[in-house]
Short mmCIF file of the C-alpha atoms (twelve columns), coordinates in Angstrom:
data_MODEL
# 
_entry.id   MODEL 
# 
loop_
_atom_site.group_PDB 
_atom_site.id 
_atom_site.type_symbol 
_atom_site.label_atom_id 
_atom_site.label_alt_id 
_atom_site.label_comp_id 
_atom_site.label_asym_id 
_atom_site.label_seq_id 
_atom_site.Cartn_x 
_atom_site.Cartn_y 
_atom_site.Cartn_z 
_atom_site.pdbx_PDB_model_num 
ATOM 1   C CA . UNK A 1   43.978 67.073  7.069   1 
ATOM 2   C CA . UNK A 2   41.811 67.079  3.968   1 
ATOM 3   C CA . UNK A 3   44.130 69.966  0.971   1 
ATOM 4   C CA . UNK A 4   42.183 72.762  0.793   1 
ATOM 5   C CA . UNK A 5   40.774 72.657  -3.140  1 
ATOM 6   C CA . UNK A 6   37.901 74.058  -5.477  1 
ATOM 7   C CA . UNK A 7   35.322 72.075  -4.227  1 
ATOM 8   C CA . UNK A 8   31.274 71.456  -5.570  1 
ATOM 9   C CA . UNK A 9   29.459 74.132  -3.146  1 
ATOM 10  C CA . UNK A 10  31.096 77.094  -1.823  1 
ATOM 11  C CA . UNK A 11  27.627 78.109  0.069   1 
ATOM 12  C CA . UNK A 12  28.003 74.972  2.137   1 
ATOM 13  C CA . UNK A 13  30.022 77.179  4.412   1 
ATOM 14  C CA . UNK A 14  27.623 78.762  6.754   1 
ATOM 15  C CA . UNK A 15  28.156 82.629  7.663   1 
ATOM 16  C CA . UNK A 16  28.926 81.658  11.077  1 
ATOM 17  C CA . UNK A 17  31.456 78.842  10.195  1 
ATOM 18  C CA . UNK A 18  32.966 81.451  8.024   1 
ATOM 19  C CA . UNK A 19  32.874 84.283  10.611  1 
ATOM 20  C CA . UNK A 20  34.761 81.875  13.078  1 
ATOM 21  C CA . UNK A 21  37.242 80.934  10.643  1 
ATOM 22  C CA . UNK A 22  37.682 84.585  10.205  1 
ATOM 23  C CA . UNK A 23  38.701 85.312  13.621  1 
ATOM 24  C CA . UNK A 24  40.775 82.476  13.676  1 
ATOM 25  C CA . UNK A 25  42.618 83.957  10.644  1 
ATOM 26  C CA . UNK A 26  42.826 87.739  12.148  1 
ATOM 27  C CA . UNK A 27  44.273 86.254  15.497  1 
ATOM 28  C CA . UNK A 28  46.797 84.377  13.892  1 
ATOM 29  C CA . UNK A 29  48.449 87.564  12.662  1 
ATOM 30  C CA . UNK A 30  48.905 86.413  9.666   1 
ATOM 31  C CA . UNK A 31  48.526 87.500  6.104   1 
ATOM 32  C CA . UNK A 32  48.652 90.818  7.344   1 
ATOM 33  C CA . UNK A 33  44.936 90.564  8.814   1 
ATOM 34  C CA . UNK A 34  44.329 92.308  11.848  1 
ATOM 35  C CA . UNK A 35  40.813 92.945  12.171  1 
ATOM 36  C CA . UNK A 36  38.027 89.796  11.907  1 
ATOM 37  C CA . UNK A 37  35.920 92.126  9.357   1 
ATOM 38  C CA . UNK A 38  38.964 91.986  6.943   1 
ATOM 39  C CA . UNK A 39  39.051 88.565  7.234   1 
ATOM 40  C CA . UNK A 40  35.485 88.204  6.641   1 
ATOM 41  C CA . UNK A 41  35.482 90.280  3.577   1 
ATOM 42  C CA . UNK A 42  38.607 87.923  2.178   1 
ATOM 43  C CA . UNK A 43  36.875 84.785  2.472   1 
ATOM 44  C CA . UNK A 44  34.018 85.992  1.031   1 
ATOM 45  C CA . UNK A 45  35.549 86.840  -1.908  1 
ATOM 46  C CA . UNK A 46  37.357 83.472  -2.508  1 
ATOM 47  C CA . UNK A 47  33.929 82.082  -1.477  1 
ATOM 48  C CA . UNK A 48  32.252 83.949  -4.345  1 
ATOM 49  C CA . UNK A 49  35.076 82.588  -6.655  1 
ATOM 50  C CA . UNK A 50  34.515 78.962  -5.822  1 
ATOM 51  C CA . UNK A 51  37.183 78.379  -3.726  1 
ATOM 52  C CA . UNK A 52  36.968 77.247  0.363   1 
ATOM 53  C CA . UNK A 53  37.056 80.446  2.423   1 
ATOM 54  C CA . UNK A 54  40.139 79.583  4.148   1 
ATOM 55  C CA . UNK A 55  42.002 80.270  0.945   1 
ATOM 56  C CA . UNK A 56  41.644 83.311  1.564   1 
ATOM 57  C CA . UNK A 57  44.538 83.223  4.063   1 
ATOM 58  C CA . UNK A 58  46.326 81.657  1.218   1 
ATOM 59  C CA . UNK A 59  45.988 83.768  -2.057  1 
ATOM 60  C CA . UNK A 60  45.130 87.478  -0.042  1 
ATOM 61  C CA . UNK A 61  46.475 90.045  2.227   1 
ATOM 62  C CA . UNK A 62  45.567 93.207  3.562   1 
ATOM 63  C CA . UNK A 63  48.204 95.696  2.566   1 
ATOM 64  C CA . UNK A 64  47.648 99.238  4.388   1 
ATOM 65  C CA . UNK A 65  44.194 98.257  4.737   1 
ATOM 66  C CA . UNK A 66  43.869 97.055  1.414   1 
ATOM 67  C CA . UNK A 67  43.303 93.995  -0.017  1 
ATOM 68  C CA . UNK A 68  45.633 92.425  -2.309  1 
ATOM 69  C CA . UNK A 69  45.798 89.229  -4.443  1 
ATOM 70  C CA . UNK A 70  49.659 87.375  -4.606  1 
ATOM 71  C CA . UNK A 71  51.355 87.278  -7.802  1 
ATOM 72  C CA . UNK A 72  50.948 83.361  -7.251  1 
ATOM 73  C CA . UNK A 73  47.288 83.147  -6.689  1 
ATOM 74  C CA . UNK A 74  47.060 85.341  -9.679  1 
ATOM 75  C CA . UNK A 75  49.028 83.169  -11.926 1 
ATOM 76  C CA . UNK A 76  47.496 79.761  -10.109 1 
ATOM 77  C CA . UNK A 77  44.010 81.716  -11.952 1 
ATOM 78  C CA . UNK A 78  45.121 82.804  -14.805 1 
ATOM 79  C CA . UNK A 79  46.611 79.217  -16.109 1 
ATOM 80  C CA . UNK A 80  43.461 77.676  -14.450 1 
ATOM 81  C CA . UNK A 81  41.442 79.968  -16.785 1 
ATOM 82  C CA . UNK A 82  43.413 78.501  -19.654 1 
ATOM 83  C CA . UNK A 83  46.391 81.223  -20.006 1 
ATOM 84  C CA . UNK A 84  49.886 80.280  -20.389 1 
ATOM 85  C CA . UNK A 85  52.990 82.225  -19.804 1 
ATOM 86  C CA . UNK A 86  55.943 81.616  -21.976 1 
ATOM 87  C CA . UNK A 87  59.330 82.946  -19.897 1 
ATOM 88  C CA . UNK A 88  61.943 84.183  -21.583 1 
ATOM 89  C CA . UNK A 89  64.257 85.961  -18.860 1 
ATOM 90  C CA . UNK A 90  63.735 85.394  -15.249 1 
ATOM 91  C CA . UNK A 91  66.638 86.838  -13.297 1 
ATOM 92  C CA . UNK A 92  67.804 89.379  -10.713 1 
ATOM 93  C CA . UNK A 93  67.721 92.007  -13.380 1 
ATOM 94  C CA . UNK A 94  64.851 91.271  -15.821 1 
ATOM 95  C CA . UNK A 95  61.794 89.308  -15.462 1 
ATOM 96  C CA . UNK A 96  60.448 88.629  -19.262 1 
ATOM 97  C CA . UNK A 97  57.437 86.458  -20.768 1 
ATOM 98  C CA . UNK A 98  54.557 86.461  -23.264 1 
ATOM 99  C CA . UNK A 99  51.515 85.872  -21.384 1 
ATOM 100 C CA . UNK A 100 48.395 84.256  -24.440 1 
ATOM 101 C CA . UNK A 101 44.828 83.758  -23.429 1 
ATOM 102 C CA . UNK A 102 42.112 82.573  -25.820 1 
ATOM 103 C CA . UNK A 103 39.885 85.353  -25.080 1 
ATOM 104 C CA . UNK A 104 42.476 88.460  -24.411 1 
ATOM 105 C CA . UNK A 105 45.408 87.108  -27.196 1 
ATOM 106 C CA . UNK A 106 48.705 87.565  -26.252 1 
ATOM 107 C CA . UNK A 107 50.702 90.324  -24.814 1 
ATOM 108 C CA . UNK A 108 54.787 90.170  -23.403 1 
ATOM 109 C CA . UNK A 109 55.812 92.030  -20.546 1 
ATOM 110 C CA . UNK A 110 59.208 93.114  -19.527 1 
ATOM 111 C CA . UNK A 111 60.366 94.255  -16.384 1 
ATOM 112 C CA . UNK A 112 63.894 95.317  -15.826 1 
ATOM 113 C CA . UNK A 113 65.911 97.166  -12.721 1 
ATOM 114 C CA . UNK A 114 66.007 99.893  -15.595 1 
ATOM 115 C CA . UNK A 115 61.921 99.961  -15.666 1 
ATOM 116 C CA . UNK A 116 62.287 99.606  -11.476 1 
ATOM 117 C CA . UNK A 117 64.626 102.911 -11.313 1 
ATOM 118 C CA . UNK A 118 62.563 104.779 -13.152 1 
ATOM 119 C CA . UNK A 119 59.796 104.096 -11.366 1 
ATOM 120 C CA . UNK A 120 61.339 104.847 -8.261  1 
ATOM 121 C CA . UNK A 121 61.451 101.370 -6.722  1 
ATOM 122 C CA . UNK A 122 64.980 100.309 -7.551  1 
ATOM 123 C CA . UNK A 123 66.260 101.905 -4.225  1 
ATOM 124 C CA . UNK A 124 63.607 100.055 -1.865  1 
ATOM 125 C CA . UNK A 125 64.632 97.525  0.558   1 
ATOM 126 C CA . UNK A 126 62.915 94.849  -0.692  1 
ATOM 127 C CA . UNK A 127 64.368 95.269  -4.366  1 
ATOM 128 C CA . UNK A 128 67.633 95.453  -2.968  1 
ATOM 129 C CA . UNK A 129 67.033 91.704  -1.061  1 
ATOM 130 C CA . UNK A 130 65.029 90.326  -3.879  1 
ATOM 131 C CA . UNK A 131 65.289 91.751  -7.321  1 
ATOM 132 C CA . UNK A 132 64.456 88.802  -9.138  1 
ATOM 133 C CA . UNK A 133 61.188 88.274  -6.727  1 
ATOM 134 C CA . UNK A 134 59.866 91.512  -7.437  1 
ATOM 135 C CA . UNK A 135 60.378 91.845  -10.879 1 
ATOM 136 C CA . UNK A 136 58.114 88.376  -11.102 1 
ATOM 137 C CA . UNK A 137 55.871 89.904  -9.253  1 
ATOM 138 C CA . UNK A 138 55.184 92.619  -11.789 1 
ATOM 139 C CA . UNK A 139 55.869 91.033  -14.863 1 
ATOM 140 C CA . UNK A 140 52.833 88.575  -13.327 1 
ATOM 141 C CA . UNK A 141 50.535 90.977  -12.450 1 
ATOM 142 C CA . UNK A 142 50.677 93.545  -15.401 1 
ATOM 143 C CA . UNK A 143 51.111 90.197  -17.967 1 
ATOM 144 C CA . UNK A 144 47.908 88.774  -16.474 1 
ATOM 145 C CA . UNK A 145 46.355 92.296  -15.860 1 
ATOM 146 C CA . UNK A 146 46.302 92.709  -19.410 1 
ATOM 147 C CA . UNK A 147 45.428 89.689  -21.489 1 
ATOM 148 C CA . UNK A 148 43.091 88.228  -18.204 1 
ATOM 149 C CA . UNK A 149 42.012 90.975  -16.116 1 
ATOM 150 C CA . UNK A 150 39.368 88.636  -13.720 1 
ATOM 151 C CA . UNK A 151 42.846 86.367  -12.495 1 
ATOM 152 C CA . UNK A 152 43.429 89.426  -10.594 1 
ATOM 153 C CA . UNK A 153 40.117 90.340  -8.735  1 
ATOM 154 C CA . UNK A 154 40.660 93.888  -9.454  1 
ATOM 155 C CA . UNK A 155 43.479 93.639  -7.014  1 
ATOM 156 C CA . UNK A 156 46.542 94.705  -7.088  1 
ATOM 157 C CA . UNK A 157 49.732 92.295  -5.556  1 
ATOM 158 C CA . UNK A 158 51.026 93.139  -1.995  1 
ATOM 159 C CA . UNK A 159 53.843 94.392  -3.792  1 
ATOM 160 C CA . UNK A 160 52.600 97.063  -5.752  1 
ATOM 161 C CA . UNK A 161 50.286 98.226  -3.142  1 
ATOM 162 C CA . UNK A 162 53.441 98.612  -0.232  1 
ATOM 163 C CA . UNK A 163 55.436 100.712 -3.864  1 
ATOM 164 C CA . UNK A 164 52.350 102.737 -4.038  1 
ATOM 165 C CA . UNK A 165 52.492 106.503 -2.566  1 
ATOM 166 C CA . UNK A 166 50.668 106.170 0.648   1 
ATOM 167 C CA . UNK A 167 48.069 109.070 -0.059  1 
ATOM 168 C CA . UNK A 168 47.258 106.891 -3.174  1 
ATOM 169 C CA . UNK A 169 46.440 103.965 -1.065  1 
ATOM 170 C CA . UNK A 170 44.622 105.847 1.816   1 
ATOM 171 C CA . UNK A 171 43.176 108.824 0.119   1 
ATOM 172 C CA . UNK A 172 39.590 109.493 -0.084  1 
ATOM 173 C CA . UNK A 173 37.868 108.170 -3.172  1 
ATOM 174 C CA . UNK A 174 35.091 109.950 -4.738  1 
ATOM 175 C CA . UNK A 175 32.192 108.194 -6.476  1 
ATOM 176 C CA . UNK A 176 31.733 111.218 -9.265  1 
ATOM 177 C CA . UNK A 177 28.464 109.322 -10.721 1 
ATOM 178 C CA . UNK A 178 26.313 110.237 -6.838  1 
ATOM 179 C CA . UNK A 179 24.749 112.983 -8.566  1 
ATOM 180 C CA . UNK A 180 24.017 111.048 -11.309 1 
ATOM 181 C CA . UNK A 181 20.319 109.072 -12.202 1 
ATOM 182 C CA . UNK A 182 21.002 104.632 -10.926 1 
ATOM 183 C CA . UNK A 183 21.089 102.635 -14.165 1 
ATOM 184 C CA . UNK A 184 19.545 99.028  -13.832 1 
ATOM 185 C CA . UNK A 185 21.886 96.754  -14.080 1 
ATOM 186 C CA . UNK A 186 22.930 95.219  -17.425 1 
ATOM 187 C CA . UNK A 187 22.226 91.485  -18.412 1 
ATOM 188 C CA . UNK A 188 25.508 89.517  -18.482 1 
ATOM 189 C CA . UNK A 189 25.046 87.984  -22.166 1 
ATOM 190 C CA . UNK A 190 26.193 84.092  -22.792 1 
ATOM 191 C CA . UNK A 191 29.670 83.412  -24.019 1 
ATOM 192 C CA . UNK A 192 27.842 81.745  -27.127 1 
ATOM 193 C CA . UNK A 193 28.607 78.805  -29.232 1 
ATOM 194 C CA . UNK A 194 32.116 78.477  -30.818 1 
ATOM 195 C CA . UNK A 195 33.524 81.272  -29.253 1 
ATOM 196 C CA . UNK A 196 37.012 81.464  -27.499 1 
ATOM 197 C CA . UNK A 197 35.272 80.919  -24.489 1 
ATOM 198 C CA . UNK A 198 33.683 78.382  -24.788 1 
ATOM 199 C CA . UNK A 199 36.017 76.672  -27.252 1 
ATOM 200 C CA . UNK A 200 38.309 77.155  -24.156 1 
ATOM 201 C CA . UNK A 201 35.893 75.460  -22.245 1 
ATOM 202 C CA . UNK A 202 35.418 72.388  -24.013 1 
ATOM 203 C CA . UNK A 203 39.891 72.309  -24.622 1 
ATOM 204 C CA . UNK A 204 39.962 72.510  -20.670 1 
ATOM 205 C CA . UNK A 205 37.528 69.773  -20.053 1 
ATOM 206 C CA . UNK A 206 39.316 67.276  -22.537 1 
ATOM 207 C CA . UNK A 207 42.531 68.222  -20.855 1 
ATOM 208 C CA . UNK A 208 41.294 67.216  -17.145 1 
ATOM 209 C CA . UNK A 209 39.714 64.057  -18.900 1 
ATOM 210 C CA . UNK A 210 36.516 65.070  -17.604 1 
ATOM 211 C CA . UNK A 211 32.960 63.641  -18.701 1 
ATOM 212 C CA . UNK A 212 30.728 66.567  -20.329 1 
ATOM 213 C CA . UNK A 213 27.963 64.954  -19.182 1 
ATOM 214 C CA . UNK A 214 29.272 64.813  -15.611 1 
ATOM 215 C CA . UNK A 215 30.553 68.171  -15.851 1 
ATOM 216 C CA . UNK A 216 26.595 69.492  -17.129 1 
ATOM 217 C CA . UNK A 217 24.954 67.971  -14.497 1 
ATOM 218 C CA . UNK A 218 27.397 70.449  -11.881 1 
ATOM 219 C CA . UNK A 219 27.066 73.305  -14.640 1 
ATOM 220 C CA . UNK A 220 22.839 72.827  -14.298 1 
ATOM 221 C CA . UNK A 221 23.414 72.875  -10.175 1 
ATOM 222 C CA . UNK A 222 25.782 75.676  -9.736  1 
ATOM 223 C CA . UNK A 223 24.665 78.084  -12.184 1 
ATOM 224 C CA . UNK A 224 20.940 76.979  -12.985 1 
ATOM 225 C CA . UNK A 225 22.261 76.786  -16.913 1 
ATOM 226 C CA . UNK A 226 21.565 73.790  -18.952 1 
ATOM 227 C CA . UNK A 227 24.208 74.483  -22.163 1 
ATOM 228 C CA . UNK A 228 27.508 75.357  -21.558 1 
ATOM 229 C CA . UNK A 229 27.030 78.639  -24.439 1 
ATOM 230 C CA . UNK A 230 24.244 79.769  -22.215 1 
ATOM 231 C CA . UNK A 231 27.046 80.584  -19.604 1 
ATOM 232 C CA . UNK A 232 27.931 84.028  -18.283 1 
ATOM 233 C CA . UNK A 233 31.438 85.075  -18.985 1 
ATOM 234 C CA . UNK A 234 32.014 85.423  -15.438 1 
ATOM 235 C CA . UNK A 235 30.271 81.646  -14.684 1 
ATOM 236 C CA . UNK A 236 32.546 80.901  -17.489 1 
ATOM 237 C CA . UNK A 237 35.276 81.699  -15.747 1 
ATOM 238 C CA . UNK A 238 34.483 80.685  -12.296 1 
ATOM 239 C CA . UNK A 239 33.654 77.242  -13.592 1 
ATOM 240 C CA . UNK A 240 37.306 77.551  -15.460 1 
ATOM 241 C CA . UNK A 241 38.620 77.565  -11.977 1 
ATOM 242 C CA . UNK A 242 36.045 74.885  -10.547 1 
ATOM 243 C CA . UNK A 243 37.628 71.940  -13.248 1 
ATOM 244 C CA . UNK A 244 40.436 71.118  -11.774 1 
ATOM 245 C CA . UNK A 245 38.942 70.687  -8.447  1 
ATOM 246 C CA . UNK A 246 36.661 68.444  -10.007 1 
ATOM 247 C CA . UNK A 247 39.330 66.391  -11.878 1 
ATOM 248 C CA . UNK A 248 40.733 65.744  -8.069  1 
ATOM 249 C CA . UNK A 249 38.129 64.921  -6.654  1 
ATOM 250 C CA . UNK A 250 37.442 61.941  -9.663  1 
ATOM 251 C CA . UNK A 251 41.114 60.748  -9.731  1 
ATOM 252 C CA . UNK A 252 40.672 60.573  -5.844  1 
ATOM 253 C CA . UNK A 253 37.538 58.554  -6.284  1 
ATOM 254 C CA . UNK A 254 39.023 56.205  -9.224  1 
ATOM 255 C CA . UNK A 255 42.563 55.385  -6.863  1 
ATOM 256 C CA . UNK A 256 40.405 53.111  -5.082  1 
ATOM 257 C CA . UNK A 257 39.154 51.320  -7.951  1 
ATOM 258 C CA . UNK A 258 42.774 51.365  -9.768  1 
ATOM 259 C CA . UNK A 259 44.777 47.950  -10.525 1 
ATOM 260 C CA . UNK A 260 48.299 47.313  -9.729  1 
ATOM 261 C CA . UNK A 261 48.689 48.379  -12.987 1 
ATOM 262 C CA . UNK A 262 47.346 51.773  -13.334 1 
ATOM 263 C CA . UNK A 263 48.707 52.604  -9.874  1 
ATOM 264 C CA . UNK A 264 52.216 52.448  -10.858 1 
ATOM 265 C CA . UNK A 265 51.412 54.174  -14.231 1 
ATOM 266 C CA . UNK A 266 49.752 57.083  -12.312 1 
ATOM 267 C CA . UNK A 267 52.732 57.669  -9.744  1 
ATOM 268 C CA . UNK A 268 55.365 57.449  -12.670 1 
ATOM 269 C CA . UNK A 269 53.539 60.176  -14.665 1 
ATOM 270 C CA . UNK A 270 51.180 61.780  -12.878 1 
ATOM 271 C CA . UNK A 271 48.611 63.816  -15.466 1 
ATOM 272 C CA . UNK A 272 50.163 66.701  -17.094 1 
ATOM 273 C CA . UNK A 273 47.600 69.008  -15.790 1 
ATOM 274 C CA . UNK A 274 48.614 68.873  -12.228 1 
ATOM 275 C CA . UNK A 275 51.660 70.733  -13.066 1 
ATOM 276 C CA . UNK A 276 51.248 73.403  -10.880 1 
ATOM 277 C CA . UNK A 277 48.671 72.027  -8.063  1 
ATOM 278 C CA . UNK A 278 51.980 70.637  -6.148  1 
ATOM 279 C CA . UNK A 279 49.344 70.044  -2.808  1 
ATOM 280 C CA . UNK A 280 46.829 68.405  -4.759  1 
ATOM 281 C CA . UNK A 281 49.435 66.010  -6.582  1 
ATOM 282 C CA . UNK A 282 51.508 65.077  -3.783  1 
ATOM 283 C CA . UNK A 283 47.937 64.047  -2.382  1 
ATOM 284 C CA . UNK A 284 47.373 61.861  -5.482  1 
ATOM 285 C CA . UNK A 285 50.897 60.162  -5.487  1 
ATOM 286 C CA . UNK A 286 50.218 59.361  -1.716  1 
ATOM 287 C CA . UNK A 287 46.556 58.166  -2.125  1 
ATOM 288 C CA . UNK A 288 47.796 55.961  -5.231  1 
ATOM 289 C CA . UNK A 289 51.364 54.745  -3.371  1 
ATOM 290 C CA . UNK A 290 49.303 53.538  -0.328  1 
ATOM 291 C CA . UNK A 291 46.641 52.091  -2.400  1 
ATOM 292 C CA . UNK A 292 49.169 49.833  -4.396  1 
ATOM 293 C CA . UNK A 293 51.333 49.238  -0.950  1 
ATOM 294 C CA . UNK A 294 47.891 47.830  -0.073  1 
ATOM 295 C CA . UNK A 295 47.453 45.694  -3.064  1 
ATOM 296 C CA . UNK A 296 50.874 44.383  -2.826  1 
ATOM 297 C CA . UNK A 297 50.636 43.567  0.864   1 
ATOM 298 C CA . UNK A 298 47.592 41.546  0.344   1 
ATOM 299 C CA . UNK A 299 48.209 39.808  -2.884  1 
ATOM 300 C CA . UNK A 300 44.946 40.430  -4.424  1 
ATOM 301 C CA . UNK A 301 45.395 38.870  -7.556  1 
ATOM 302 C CA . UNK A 302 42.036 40.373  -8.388  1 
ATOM 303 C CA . UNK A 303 43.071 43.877  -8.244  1 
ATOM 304 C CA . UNK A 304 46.322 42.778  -10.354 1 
ATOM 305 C CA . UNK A 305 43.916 41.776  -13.267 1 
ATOM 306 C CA . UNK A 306 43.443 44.883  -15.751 1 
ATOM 307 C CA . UNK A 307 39.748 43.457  -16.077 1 
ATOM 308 C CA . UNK A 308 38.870 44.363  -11.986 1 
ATOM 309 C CA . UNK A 309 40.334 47.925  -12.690 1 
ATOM 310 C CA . UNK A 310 38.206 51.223  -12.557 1 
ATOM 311 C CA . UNK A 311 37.354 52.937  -15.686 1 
ATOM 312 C CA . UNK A 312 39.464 56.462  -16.399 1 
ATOM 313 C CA . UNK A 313 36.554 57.672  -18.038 1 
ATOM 314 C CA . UNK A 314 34.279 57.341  -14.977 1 
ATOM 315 C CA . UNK A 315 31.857 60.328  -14.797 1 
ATOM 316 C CA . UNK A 316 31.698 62.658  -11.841 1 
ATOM 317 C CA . UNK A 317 28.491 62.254  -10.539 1 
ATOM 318 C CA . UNK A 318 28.904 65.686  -8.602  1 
# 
């Protein structure tokens, strides 16, 4: 089965693909889904960030009829948006790391059993089971909260939301500007030249070993922008999360163009900046290990010749 990635066109799914895929997700029981509409509302939102509906039963649950983002899927954004988190405790009674981001700086969280007590979790089930899971999960959130708010969604984790009081989760919410006059709208202004952003932008695109030019040519489809300072902040950061998908989906394509050669040098070290995409690597490694069995089997001398090889630098052509 083809690993669910970031992928060129999250419209290609049609509403009723998606709606179907919904069902299938509520009558799984999973994820804490229950109703189709839930489901529907999930994928829609991973849609909107560029990533294959069915994620959504990945990275999202409905907690008391709320959605909520994992600490994982939150962390999986936040280092795809160019963040890095710097642990310096990580055990059953303290969870502790500096979370840095080019455009929020850098901010360390702690979360103890202390913190937990006086909050009034300490005593809960699931802290008593897994301490050091849920103290992750908050460092995570509130670390990533902070210096990257859009890795969260404006969700909260599953966690929090099951600590929260229920009335807090449930209670009526009043919208205290419905008496007041509708404002347009305001323009979304371009991250600009030389900023963190797009500084950040450029880092990230050296780091995949992605072509500008390839990655332009996407940049002028997706988002109708021809510069990459004339992005958005949020296209910014939805094509932050995009790259990598785009960096598999080239290695994928160069594997079959790979010598001997380059084959074993990719399984031996994989790229440094699939730490983290385990699915997506293991793919890789398999692709490339059953592309050099192949060579080997057939003794194509050809393909053993660095001069037949593909070319690293190949541009994605979209």
């Amino acid at each position: 089965m083809k690993a669910l990635q970031q992928y060129d066109s999250p419209t290609a799914i049609s509403f009723n693909d998606l709606e179907r895929m919904a069902t299938a997700i509520a009558r799984s029981g999973l994820f804490g889904v229950k109703e189709p509409s839930q489901a529907i509302a999930l994928c829609l939102i991973a849609q909107a960030e560029g990533l294959h509906p069915a994620i959504a039963a990945r990275d999202y649950n409905v907690i008391q009829g709320r959605p909520a983002k994992t600490s994982e899927a939150i962390q999986r954004a936040f280092q795809a948006a160019g963040g890095a988190i710097d642990w310096h405790a990580l055990t059953d009674e303290i969870a502790d790391a500096t979370f840095t981001h080019p455009q929020g700086g850098e901010f360390r969280c702690t979360w103890d059993m202390a913190r937990a007590r006086t909050a009034g979790l300490g005593g809960k089930d699931m802290w008593k089971k897994y301490p050091r899971a849920m103290l992750r999960a908050r460092c995570v959130s509130e670390g990533c909260r902070t210096v990257y708010p859009g890795s969260t969604s404006g969700m909260y984790t599953p966690e929090e939301i099951k600590d929260m009081p229920e009335k807090e989760v449930t209670g009526e919410v009043v919208d205290m500007r419905r008496n007041q006059p509708t404002q347009p709208p305001r323009a979304e202004p371009p991250i600009g030249s030389g900023t963190p952003a797009h500084k950040a932008l450029e880092a990230r695109i050296n780091e995949l070993g992605l072509n500008r030019d390839g990655v332009k040519v996407y940049v002028a489809r997706q988002f109708n922008v021809e510069h990459f300072p004339d992005l958005t902040a949020p296209q910014q950061r939805e094509l932050m999360l995009a790259l990598p998908g785009l960096a598999v989906k080239k290695l994928l394509k160069q594997i079959g163009l790979m010598n001997a050669l380059e084959l074993d040098a990719l399984i031996k070290t994989p790229p440094a900046w699939l730490q983290g995409m385990e699915s997506d690597r293991e793919r890789i490694l398999e692709e490339a290990d059953q592309r050099l069995t192949e060579i080997e089997r057939r003794g194509d001398m050809t393909r053993l010749d660095p001069a037949f090889g593909g070319d690293l630098a190949e541009q994605i052509n979209g």
